[in-house]
N, C-alpha and C positions, 0 to 999 in steps of 0.2 A: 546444582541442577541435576534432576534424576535423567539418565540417558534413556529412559522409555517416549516412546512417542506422546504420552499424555503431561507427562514431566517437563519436554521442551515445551510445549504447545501453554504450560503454563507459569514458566517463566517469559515466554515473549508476551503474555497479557498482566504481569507482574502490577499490582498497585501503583500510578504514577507513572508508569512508561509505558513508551509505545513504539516504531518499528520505524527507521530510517531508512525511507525509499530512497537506495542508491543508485539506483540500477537500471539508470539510463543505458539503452543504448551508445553507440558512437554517431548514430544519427542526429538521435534526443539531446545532447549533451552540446552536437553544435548546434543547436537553435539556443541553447543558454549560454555558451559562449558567444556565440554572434552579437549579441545583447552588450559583453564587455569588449568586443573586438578585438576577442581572442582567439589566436589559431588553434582546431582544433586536432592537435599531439598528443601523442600517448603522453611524453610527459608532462605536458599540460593537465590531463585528464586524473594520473597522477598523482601530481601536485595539489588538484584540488581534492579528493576524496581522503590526501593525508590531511590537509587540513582538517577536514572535519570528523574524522577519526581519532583526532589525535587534541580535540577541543575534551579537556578530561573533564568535567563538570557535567557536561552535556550527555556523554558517554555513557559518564559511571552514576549519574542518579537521574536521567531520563531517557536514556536510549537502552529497549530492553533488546534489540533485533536491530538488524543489519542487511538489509536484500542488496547482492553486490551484483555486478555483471561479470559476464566469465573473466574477460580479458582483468577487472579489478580484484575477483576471486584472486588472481595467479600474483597481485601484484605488492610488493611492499615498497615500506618506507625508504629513505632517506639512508636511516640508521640501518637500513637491511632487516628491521623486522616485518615478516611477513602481516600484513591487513590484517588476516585471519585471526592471528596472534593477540593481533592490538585489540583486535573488535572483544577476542574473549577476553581479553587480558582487564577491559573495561566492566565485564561482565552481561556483558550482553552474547546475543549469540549471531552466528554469520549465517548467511544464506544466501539464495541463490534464485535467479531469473530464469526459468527454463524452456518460456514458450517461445518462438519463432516468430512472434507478431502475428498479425491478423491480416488475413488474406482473401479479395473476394470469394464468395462463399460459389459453388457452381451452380447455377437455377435459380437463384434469389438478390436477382438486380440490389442493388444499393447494399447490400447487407453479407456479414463476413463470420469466418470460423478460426480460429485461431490453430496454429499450426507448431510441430513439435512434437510431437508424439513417435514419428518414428526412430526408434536408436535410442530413447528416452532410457530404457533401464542400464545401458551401459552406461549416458552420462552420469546417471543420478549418481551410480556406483564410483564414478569417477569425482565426484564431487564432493561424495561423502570424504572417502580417503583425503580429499583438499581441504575436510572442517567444516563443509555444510550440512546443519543440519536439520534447516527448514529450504523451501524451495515455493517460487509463486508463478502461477499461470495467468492471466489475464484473458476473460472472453468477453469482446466487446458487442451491447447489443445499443444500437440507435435506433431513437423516437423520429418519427418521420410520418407522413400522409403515407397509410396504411403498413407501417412497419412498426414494430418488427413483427414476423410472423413465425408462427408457433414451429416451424423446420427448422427457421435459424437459430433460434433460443434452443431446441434441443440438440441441433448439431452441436454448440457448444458447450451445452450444459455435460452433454456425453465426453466430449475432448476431455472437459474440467473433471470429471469423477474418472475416466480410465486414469489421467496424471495422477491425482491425488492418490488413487492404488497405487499405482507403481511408486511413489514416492516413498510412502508407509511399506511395501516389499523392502526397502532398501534404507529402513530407520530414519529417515526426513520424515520432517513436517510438512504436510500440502497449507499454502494459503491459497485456495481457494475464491478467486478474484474475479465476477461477474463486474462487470460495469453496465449499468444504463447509462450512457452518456447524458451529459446537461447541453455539450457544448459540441452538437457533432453539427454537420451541414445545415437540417433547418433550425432545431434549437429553438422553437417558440411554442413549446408545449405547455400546459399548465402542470402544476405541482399536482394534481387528482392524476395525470395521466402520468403521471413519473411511480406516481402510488401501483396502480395498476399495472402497468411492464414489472417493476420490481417486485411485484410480490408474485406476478406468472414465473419471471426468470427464477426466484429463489426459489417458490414449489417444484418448479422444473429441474434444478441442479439437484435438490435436497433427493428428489425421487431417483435422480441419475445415480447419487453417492450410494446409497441404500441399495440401488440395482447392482451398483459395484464392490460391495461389501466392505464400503469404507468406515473408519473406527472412526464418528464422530468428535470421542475424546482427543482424537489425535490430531486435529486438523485447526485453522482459523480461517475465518470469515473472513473476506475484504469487501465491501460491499461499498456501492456507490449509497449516499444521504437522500433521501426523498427530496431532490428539490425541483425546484420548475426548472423548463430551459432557458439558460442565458439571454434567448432574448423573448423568453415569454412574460407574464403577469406578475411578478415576484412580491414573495407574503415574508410573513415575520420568522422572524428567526427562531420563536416560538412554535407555529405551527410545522416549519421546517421538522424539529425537534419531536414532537408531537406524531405528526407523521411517520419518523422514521421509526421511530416505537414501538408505534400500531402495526406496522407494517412487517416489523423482523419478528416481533411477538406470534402474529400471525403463521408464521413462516419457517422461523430459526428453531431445530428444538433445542432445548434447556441444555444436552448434554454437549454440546459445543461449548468450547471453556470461552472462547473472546471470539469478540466482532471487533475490528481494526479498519476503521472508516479510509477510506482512499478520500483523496480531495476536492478531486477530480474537477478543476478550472475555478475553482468555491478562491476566494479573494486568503492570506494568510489569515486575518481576523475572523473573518465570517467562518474559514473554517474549524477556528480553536474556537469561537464562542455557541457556533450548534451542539459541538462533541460536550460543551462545559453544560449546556443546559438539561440535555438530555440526562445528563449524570448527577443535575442537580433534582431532576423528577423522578430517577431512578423506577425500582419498582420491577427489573427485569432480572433473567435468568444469570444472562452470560455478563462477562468484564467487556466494558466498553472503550476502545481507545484508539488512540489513533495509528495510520501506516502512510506517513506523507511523505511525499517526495519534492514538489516545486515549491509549496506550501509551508515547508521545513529549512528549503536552500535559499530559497529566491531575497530574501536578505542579503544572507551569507555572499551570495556570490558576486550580488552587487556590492558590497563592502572591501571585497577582495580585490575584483577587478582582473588579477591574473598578475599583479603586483606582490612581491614575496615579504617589501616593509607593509601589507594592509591584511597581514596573516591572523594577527592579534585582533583587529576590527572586525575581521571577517565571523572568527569563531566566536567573539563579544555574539555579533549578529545571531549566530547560530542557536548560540546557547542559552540567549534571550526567549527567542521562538519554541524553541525545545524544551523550557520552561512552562510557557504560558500553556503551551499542549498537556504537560506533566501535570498543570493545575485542572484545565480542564476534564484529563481523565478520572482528577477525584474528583470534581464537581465543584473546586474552589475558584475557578475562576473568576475576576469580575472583570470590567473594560478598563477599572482603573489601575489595573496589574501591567497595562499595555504602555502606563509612560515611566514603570520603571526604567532606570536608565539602560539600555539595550547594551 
C-alpha cells in the first residue's frame, strides 16, 4: 500500500473488501451487549473486537479497513499484540472515529450538527502516530414533516469538509459519512423523498469539499442507500439499487476512488443483496462496497454471547457475513450463497 492519501483511500476499496465498522461508542456497544446480557467492561469490550480481529479468513481476504474507537485504537490483545498491529498485520488498514456525536443543532428544532472539530488536528496528529490512517465523521440529517432544512444539511456538510481538510493536513484518509436516516423518529417517508434529501445533502457536502480544497482522490464516500423510511411504502430491492445509482451518479464525481455504503437499520441480507445488485448493473465511475457495522456483528455477537468456548462460532458467524458482502462487492452474490454453512 502506497503511504500517499490516494494509495490508502484505494486499498480500503480494494476488489472484494470492504471496511469493518468497529467503532461503537461505549454507549452503542452496550445496547449490543444488553442484547446478550453482557456487562458492559472494558474487557469485555476487548474481548470482543479480539475476536473479530483475530477471525483471519475474514481479515485477510475481506476486511480491507478497520474504523476503531479511541479507547480500541489504544488497545491489544491477549497475546499483547497491539489491534493496530493485528488489523495491518491482516492487511487491511486501522482507522479511526473522530466526530463527537451529534448534537442538537441551535435554531433548528428536531435537527442536529455533528460535533468535534475543536482540538481535531492535534488528535488527528496523535493518531496517526498510534497507526491511523483513515478517520470517519458522521453527519446525521433526518426526513421528517418539513425537515430537514437546507441550514442543517450545510451546517453539517461544512463540519464534514473542514474534518476531511484537516484529516488530509495530517496524511489520514477522511470518510466522509452523511447519513439520511431510514429509521429516525417519524421514518415513513417514501423511497422518491429519500432520493431528494440525498442527492441536496451530497450536492451540498460535495460543494463544502471543493470550498475546502479537499483532494477528492484522497477521501471515501459513506453514504446512506436510497431507501424509503422503515415504516414507509417499501419497493424492491431492485429499485432500491436503481435509485441509489441514479442518485450518486448525479452527485459523486468520478474522481472519488469508492462509495462504501453504511447500513444504516437495512436488515443483514437486505443489506448485502442491494450492495450485490447494484454491482451486478454496474456501469459507474467509483468501487462500490461496503463500511458495516451492526450488519457485519450482529451474527457474530449473538453466536458469542460473551462466552469464551462460543469464540470459534462467533467468528464462523463473522466470517460467513463478511463473505457474502466480499461477493456482493464484486457483484457475485446470489441468495443461495446465504445457506452456505455459516
Amino acid at each position: 500500500m502506497s503511504e500517499t492519501l490516494a494509495g490508502i483511500a484505494e486499498a480500503m476499496v480494494q476488489d472484494g473488501q470492504g471496511i469493518l465498522a468497529a467503532d461503537e461508542s461505549t454507549g452503542t456497544i452496550k445496547k449490543r451487549f444488553d442484547q446478550i446480557g453482557l456487562e458492559n467492561v472494558e474487557e469485555n469490550r476487548r474481548a470482543y473486537r479480539e475476536l473479530l480481529f483475530t477471525s483471519e479468513e475474514a481479515m485477510r481476504d475481506y476486511v480491507s479497513g478497520v474504523i476503531l474507537y479511541d479507547e480500541t485504537l489504544r488497545q491489544s490483545a491477549k497475546d499483547g499484540q497491539r489491534f493496530v498491529d493485528l488489523i495491518k498485520g491482516a492487511g487491511a488498514v486501522p482507522g479511526i472515529k473522530v466526530d463527537q456525536g451529534a448534537k442538537p443543532l441551535a435554531g433548528f428544532p428536531g435537527e442536529s450538527v455533528t460535533e468535534g472539530l475543536d482540538g481535531l488536528r492535534e488528535r488527528l496528529k496523535e493518531y496517526y502516530g498510534l497507526g491511523a490512517r483513515f478517520a470517519k465523521w458522521r453527519g446525521v440529517i433526518d426526513i421528517a414533516e418539513g425537515l430537514p432544512t437546507t441550514g442543517a444539511i450545510a451546517a453539517n456538510a461544512h463540519a464534514l469538509a473542514r474534518y476531511a481538510a484537516l484529516c488530509q493536513e495530517n496524511g489520514i484518509v477522511p470518510i466522509v459519512e452523511p447519513e439520511v436516516l431510514m429509521d429516525g423518529p417519524n421514518a415513513s417517508h417514501t423511497v422518491e423523498r429519500c432520493y431528494e434529501v440525498t442527492e441536496l445533502t451530497l450536492n451540498m457536502v460535495f460543494d463544502a469539499l471543493y470550498e475546502m480544497r479537499v483532494d477528492l482522490t484522497g477521501m471515501i464516500l459513506k453514504p446512506n442507500m436510497v431507501v424509503p423510511g422503515q415504516k414507509g411504502p417499501q419497493v424492491t430491492a431492485e429499485t432500491v439499487a436503481e435509485l441509489t445509482i441514479q442518485c450518486l451518479k448525479a452527485t459523486v464525481p468520478p474522481a472519488v476512488p469508492g462509495i462504501a455504503f453504511l447500513s444504516g437499520g437495512q436488515s443483514d441480507e437486505l443489506a448485502t443483496e442491494h450492495l450485490a445488485i447494484m454491482n451486478k448493473m454496474g456501469g459507474f465511475p467509483w468501487k462500490m462496497t461496503f463500511s458495516y457495522g451492526r450488519a457485519l456483528q450482529q451474527a457474530a455477537i449473538k453466536a458469542w454471547a460473551g462466552r469464551p468456548e462460543n469464540v470459534a462460532a462467533a467468528q464462523s458467524a463473522f466470517t460467513h457475513r463478511a463473505k457474502m458482502n466480499s461477493r456482493a462487492a464484486l457483484g457475485t452474490w446470489s441468495p443461495e450463497d446465504e445457506r452456505e454453512a455459516a
